[in-house]
Backbone as CSV, one residue per row, in Angstrom:
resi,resn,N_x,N_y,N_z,CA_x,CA_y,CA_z,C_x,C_y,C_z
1,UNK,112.424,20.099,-16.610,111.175,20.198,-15.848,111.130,19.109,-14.794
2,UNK,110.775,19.668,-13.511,110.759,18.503,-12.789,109.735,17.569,-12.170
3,UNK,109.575,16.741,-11.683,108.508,16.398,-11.352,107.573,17.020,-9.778
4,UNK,106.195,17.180,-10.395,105.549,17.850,-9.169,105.481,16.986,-7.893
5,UNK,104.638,17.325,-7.074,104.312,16.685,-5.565,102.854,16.070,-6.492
6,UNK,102.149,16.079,-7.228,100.995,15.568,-7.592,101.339,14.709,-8.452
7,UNK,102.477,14.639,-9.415,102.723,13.586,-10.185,103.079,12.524,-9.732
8,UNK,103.960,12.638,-8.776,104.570,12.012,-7.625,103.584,11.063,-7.187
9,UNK,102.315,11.655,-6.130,101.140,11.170,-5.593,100.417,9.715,-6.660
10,UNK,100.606,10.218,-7.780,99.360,9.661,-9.222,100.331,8.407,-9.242
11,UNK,101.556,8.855,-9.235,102.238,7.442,-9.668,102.205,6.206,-8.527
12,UNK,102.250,7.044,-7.270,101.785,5.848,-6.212,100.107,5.321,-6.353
13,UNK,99.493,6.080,-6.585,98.162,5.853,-6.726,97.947,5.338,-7.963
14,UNK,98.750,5.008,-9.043,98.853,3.902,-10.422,98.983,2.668,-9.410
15,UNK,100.306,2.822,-8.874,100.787,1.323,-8.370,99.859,0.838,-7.741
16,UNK,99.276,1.691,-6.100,98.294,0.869,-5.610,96.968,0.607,-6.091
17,UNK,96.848,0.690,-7.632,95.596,0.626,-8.410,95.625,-0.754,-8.486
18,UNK,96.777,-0.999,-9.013,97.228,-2.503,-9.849,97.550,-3.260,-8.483
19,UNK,97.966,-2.958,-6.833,97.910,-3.538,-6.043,96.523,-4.421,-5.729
20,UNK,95.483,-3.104,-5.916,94.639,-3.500,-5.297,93.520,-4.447,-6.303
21,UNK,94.153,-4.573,-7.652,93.293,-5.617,-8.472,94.001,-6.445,-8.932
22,UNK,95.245,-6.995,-8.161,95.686,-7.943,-8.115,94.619,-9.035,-8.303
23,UNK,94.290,-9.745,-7.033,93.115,-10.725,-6.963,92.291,-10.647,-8.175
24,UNK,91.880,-9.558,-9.083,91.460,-9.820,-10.259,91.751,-10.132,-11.320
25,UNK,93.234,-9.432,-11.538,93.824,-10.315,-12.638,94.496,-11.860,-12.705
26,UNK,94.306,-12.333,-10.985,94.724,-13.707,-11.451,93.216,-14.277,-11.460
27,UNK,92.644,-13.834,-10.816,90.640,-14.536,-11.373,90.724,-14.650,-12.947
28,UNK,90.780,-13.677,-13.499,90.995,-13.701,-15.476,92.117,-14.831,-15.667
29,UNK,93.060,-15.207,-15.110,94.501,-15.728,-15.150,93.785,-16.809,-15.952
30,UNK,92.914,-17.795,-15.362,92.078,-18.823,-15.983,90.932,-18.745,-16.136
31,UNK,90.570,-18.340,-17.049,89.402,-18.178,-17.564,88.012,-18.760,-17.781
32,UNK,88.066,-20.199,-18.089,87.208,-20.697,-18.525,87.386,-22.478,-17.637
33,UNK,88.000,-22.239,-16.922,88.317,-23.403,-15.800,88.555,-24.353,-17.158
34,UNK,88.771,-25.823,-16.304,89.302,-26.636,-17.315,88.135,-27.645,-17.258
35,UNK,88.286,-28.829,-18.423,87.943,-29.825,-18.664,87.913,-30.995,-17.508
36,UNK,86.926,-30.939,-16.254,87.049,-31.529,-15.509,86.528,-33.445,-15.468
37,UNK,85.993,-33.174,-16.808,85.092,-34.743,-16.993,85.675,-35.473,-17.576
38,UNK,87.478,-35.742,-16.782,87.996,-36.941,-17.491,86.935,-38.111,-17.746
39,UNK,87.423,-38.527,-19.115,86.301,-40.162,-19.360,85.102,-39.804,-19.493
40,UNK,84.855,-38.568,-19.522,83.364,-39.035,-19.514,82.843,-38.633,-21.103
41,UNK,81.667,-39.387,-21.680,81.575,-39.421,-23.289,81.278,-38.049,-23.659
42,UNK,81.879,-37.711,-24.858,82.094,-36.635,-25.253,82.946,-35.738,-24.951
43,UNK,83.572,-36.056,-23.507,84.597,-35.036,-23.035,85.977,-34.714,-23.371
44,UNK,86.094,-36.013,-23.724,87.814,-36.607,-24.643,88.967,-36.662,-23.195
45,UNK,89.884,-36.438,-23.907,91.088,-36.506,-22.142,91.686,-35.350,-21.721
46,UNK,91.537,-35.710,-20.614,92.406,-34.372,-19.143,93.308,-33.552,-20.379
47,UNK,92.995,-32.168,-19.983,93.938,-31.049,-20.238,94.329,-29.748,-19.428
48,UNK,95.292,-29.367,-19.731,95.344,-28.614,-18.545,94.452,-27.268,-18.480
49,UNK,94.082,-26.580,-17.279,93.652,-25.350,-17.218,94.003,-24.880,-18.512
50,UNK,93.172,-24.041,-18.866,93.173,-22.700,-20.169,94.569,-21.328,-19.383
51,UNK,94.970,-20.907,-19.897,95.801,-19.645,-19.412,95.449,-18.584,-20.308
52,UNK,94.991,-17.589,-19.627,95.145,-16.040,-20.658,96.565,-15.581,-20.994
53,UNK,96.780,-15.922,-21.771,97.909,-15.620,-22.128,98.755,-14.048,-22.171
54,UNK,97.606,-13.457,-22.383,97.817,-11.617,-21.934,97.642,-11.568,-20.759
55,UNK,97.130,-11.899,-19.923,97.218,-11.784,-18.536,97.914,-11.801,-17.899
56,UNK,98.553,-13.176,-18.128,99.768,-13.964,-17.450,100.699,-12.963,-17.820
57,UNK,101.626,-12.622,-18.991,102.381,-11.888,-19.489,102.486,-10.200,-18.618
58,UNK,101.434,-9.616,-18.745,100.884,-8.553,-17.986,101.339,-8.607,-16.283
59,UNK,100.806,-9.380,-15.774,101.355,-10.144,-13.929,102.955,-10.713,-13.934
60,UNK,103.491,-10.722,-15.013,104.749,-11.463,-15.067,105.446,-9.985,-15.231
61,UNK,105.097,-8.820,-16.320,106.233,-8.341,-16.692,106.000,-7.016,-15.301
62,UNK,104.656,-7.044,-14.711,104.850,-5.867,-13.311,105.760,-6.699,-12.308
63,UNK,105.616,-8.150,-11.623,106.308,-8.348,-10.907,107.557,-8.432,-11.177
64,UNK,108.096,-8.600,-12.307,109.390,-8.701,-12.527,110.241,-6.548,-12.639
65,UNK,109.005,-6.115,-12.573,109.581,-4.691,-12.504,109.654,-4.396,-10.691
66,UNK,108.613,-5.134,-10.374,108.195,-4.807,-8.971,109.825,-5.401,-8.352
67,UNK,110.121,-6.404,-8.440,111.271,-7.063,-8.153,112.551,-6.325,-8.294
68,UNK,112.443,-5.935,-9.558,113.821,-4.810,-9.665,114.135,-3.455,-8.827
69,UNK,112.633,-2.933,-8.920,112.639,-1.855,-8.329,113.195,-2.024,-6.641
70,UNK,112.789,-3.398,-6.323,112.911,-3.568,-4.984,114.531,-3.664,-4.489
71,UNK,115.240,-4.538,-5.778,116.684,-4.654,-5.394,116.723,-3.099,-5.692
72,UNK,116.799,-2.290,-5.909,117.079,-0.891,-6.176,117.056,-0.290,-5.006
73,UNK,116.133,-0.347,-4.330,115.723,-0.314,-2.763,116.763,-0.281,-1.708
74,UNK,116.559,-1.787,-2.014,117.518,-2.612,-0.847,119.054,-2.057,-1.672
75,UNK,119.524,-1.785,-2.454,121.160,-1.400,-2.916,121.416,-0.432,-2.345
76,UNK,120.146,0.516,-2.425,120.685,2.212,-2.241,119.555,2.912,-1.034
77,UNK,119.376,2.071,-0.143,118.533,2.958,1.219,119.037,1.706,1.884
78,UNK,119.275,2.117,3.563,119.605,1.625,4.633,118.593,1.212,5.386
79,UNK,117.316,1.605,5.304,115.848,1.728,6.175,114.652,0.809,5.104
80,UNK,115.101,0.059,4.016,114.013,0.021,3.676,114.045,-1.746,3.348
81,UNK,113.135,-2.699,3.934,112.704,-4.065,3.927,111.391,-4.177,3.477
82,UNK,111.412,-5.076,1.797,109.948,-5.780,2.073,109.599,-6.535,3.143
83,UNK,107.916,-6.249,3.062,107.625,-6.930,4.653,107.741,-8.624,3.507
84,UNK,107.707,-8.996,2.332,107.338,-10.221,1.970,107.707,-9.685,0.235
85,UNK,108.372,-10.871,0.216,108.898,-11.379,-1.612,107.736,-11.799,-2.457
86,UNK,106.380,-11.805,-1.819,105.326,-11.967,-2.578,104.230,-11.227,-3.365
87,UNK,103.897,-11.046,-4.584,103.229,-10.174,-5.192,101.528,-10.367,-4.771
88,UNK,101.072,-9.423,-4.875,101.014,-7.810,-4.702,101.894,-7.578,-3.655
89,UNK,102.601,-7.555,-2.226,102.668,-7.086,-1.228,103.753,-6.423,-1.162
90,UNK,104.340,-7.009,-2.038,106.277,-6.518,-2.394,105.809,-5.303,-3.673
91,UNK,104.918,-5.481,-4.490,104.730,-3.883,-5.393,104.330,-3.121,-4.382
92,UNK,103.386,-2.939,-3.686,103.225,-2.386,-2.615,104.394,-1.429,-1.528
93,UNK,104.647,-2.275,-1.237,105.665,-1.996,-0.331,106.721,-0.950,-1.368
94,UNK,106.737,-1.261,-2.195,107.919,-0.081,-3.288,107.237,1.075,-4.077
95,UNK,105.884,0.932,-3.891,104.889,1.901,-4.094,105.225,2.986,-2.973
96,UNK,105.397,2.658,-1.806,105.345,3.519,-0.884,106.754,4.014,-0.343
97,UNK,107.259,3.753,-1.024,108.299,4.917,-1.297,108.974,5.384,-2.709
98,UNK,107.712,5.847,-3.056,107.597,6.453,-4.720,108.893,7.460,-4.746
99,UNK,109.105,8.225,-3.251,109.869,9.547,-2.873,111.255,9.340,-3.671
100,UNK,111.543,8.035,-3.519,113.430,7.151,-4.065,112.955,7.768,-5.178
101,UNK,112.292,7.515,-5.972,112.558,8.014,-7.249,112.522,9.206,-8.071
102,UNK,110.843,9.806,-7.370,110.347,10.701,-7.855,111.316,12.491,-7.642
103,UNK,112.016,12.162,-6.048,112.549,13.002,-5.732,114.163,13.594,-5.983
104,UNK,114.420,12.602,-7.015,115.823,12.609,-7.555,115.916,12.856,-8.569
105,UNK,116.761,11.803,-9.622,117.153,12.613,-10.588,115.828,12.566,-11.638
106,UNK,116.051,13.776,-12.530,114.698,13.900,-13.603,114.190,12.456,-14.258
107,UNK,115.608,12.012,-15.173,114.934,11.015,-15.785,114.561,9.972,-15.266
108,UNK,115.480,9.385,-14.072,114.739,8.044,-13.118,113.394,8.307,-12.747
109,UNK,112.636,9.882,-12.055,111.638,10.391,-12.052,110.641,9.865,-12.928
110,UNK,110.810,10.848,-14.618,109.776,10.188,-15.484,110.113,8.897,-15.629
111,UNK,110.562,8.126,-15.630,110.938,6.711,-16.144,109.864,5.635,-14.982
112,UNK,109.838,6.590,-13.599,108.735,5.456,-12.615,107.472,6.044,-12.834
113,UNK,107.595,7.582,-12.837,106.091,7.556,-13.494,105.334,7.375,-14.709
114,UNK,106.281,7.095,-15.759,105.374,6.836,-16.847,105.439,5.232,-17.006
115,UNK,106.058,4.161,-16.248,105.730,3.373,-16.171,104.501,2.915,-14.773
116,UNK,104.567,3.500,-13.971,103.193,3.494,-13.140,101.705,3.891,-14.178
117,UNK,102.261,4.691,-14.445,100.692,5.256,-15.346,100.896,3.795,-16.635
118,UNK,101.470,3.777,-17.269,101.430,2.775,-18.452,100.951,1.359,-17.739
119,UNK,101.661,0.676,-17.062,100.713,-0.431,-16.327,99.665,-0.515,-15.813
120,UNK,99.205,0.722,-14.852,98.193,0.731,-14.599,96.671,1.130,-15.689
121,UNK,97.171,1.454,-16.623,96.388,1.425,-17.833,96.113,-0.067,-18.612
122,UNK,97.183,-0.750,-18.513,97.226,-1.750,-18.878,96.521,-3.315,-17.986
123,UNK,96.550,-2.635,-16.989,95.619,-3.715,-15.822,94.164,-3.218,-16.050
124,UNK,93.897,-1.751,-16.150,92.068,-1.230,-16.606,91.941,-2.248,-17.374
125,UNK,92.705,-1.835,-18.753,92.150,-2.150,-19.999,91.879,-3.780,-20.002
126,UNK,92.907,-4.522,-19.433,92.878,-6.216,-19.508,91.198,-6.586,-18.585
127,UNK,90.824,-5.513,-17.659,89.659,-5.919,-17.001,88.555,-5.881,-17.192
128,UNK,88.610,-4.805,-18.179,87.597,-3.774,-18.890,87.232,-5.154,-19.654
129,UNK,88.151,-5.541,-20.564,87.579,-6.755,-21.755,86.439,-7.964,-20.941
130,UNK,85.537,-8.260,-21.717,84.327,-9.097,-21.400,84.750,-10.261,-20.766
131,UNK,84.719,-10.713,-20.236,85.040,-12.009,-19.237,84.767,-13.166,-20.497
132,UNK,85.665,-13.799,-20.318,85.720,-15.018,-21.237,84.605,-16.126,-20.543
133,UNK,84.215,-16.625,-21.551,82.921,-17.363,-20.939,83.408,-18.795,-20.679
134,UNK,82.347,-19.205,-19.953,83.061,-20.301,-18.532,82.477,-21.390,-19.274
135,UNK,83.045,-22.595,-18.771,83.018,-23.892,-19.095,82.126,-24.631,-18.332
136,UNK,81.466,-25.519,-19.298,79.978,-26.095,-18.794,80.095,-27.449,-18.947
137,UNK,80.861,-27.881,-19.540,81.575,-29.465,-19.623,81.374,-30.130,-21.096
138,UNK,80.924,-31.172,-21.455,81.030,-31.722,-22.747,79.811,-31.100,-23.435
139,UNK,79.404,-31.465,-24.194,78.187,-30.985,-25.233,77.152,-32.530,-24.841
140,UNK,76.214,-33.077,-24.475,75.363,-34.150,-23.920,74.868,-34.696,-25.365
141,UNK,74.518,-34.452,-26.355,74.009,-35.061,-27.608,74.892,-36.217,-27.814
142,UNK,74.288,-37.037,-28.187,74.705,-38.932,-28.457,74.838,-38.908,-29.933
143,UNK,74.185,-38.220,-31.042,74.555,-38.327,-32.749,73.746,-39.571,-33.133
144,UNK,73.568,-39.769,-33.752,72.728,-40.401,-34.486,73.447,-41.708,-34.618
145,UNK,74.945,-41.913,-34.223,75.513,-43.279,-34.002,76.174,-43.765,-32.612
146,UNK,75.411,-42.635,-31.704,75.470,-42.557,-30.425,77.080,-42.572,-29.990
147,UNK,77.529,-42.118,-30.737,79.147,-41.842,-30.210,79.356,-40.910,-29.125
148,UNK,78.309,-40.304,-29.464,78.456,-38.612,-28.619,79.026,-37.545,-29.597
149,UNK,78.557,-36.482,-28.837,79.070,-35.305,-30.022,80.730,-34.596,-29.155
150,UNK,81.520,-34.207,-29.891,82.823,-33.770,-29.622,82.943,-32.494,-29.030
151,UNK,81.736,-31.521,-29.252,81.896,-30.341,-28.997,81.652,-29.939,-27.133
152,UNK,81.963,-29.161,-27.107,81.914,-28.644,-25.273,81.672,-27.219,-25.322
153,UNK,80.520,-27.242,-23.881,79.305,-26.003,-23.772,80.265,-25.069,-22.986
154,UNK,80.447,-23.851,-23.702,80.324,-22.425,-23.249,79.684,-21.399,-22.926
155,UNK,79.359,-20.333,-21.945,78.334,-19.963,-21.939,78.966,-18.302,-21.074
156,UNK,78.809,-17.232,-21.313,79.001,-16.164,-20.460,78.229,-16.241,-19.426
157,UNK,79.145,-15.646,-18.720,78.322,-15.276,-17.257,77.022,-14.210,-17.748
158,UNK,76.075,-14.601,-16.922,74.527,-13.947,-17.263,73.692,-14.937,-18.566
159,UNK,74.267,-15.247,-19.023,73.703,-15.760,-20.488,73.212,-17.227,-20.024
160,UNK,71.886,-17.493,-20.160,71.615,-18.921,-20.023,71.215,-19.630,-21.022
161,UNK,71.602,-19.320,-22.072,71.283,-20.495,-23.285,71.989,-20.594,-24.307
162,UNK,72.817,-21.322,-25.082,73.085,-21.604,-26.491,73.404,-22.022,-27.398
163,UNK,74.380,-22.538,-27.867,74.622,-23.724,-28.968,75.734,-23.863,-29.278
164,UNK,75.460,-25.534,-28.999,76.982,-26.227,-29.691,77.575,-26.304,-30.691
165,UNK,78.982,-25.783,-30.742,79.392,-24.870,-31.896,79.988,-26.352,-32.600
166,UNK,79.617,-27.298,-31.880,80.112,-28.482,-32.967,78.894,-29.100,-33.771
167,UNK,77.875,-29.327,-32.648,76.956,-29.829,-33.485,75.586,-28.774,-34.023
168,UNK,75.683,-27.675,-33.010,74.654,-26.908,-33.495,73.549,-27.104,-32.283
169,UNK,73.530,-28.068,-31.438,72.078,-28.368,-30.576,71.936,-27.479,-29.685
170,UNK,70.853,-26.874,-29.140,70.503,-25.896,-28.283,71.186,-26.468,-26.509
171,UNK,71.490,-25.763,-25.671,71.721,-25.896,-24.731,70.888,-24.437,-23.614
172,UNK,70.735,-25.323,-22.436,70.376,-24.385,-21.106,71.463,-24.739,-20.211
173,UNK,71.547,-23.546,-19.591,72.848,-23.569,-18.709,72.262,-24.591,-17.441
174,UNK,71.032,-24.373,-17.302,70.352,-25.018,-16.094,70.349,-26.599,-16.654
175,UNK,70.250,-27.454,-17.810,69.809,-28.156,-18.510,71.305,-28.698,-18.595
176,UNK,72.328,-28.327,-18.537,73.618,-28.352,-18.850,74.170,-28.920,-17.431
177,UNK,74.194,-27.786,-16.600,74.844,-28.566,-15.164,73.981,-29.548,-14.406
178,UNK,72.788,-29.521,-15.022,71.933,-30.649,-13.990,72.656,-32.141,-14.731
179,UNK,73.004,-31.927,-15.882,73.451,-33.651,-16.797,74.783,-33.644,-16.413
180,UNK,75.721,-32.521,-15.992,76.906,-32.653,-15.718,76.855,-33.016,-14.161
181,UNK,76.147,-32.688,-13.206,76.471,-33.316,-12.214,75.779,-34.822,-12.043
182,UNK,74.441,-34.955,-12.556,74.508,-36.664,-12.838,75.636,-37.372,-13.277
183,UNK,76.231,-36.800,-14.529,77.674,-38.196,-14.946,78.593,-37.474,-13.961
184,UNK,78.654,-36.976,-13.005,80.109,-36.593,-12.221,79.867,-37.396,-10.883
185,UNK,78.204,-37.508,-10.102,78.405,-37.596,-9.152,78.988,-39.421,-9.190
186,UNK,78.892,-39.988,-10.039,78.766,-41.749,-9.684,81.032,-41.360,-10.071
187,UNK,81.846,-40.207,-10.234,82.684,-40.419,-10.815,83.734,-40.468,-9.076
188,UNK,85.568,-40.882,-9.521,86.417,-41.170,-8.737,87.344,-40.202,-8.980
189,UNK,87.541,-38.940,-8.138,88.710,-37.497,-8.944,89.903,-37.972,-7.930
190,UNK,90.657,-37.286,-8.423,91.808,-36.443,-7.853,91.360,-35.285,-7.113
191,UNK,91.778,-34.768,-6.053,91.754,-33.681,-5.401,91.557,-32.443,-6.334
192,UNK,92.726,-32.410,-6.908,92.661,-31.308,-8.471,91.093,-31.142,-9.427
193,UNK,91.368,-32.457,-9.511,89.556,-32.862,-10.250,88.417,-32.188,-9.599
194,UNK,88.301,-32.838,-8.557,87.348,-32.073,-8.019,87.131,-30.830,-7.812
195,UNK,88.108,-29.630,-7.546,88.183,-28.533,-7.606,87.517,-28.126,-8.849
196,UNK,87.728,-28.351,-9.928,87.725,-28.540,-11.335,85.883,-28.605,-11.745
197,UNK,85.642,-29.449,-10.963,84.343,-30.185,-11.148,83.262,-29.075,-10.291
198,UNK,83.840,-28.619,-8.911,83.145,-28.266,-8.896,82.847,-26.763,-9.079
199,UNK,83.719,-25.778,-9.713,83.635,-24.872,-10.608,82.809,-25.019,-11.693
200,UNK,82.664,-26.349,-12.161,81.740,-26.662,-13.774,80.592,-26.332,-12.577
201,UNK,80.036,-26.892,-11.724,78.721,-26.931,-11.204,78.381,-25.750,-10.109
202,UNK,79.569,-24.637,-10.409,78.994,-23.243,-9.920,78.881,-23.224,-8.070
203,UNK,80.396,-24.220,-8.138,80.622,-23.858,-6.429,82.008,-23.392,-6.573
204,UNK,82.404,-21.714,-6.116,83.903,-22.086,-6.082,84.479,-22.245,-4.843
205,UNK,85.495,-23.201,-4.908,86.280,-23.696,-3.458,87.450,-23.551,-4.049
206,UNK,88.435,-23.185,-3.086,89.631,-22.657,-3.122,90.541,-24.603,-3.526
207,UNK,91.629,-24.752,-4.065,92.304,-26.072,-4.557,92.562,-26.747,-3.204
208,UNK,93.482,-25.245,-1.973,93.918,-26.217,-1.007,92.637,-26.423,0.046
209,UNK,91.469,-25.848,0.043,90.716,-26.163,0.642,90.211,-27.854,0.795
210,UNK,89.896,-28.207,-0.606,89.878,-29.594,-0.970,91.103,-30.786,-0.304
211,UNK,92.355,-30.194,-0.048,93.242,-30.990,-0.354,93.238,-31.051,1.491
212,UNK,92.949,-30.012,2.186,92.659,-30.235,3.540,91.651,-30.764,4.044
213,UNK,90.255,-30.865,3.234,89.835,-31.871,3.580,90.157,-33.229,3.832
214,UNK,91.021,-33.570,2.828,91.770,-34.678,2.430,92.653,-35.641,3.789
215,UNK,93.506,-34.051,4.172,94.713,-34.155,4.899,93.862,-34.135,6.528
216,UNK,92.881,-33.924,6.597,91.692,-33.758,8.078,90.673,-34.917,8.291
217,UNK,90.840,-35.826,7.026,90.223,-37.089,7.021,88.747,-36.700,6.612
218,UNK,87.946,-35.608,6.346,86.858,-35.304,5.982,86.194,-35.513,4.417
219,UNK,87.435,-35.671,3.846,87.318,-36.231,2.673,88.178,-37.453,2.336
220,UNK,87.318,-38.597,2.214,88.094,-39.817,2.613,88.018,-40.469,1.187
221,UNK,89.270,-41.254,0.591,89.012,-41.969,-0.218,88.156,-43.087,-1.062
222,UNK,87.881,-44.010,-1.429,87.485,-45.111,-1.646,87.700,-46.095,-1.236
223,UNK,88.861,-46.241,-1.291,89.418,-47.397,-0.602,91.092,-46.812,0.282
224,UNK,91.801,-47.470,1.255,92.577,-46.610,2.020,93.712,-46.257,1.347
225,UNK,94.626,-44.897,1.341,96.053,-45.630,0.566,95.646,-44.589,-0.706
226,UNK,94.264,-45.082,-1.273,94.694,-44.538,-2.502,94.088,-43.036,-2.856
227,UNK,94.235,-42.240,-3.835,94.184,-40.836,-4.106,92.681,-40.191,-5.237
228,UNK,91.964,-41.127,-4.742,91.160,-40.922,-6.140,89.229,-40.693,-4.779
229,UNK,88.609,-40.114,-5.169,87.789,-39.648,-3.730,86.310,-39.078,-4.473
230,UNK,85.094,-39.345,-4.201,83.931,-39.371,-4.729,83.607,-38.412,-4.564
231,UNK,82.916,-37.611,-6.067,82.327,-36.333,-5.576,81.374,-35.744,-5.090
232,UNK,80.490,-36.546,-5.141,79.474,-36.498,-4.180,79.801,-36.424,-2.729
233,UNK,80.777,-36.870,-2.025,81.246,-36.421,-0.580,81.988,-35.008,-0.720
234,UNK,82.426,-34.608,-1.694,83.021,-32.986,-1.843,82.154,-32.313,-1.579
235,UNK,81.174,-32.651,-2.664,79.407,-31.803,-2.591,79.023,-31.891,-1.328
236,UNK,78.760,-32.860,-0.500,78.143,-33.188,0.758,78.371,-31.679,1.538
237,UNK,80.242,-31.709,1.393,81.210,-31.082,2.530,80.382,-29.297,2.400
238,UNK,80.685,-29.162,1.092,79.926,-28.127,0.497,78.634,-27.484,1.165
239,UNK,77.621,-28.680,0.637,76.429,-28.233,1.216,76.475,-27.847,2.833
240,UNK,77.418,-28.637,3.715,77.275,-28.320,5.394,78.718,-27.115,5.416
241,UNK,78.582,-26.718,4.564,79.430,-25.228,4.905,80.734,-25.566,5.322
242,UNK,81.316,-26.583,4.817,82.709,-27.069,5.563,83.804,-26.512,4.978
243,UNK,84.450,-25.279,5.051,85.251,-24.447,4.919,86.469,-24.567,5.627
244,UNK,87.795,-24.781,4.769,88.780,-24.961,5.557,89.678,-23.486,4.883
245,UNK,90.682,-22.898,5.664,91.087,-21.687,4.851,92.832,-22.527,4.346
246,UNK,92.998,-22.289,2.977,93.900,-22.788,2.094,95.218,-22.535,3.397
């Protein structure tokens, strides 16, 4: 049995499914941003970003098909160049000439379309799942021997209230980032940091945006020379719309 002109169509229209929610599965990629309040009490020390670990795996094992398919390409057609070695643009580009495969032999046929349909099921389903809930910074309770409490506030998107799963104390999301940007603004980041920081306080800015501030003199250190830069001048940049594109 061979393959139709409509099966054909579905399997390009799998690929450019998963093209076109690219940008979403690396948004899920990190989930819950990281622990941006080095030092600060209760927060404990720097760790790295969270990774979805199904995600990542998922974006790793299409581009690495996307990649093959492409040397396949380039071995056996004379006319055909990615415009770019970069994902989405390179699945793309081998999306659109579904014809190499679909129009030859049977089993290479089913073999691209039932892996078009199987991934692209597999990018729904990873999106479909509830968004992992975002990071609000340490837990603010001091304990009764004022150590501070160990635990750190989570909270879904939409959801504004709830409790620290270490100590039990009620939290407001509003109540939460107003104490996190008091202990952040008197703090000294890294470029990285700040990015970091200001995701906890519900601004997102792109990493190299920050780092061009940096490199444009708009975000100036503390003292000259060195790498460490107040966040309250990030915020400033923020508030006057100072947008640099990565």
């Amino acid at each position: 049995m061979s393959i139709t002109t409509r099966e054909a169509l579905e399997a390009y229209e799998n690929l450019a499914y998963i093209v076109s929610h690219w940008a979403d599965l690396r948004a899920r990629l990190q989930p819950g941003g990281g622990n941006a309040l080095t030092g600060m009490p209760g927060g404990g020390s720097a760790r790295p970003l969270p990774i979805d670990v199904e995600i990542s795996d998922l974006m790793f094992a299409i581009e690495q098909e996307a990649r093959t398919l492409g040397h396949v390409l380039l071995d056996e057609t004379t006319d055909w160049q990615p415009r770019t070695s970069r994902m989405p643009a390179l699945l793309l580009d081998v999306a659109e000439r579904y014809g190499h495969w679909t129009a030859g032999d049977e089993r290479t046929a089913l073999a691209f379309c039932d892996w078009a349909t199987e991934y692209a099921g597999k990018v729904r389903r990873a999106l479909e799942r509830p968004a992992p809930p975002n990071y609000l910074g340490p837990c603010r309770e001091k304990g009764e021997d004022g150590a501070g409490c160990a635990g750190e506030i989570y909270l879904r998107e939409g959801i504004d209230a709830g409790r620290c799963r270490e100590c039990g104390a009620d939290v407001t999301r509003e109540d939460q980032v107003t104490y996190v940007q008091t202990e952040l603004e008197a703090r000294l980041m890294t470029p990285t940091e700040i990015v970091r920081a200001l995701k906890v306080l519900g601004h997102e800015v792109k990493p190299g945006t920050v780092h061009k501030w940096v490199e444009r003199g708009k975000l100036a250190p503390l003292e000259p020379g060195e790498r460490l830069f107040r966040l309250t001048d990030a915020m400033a940049l923020m508030r006057r719309g100072e947008k640099i594109s990565a």
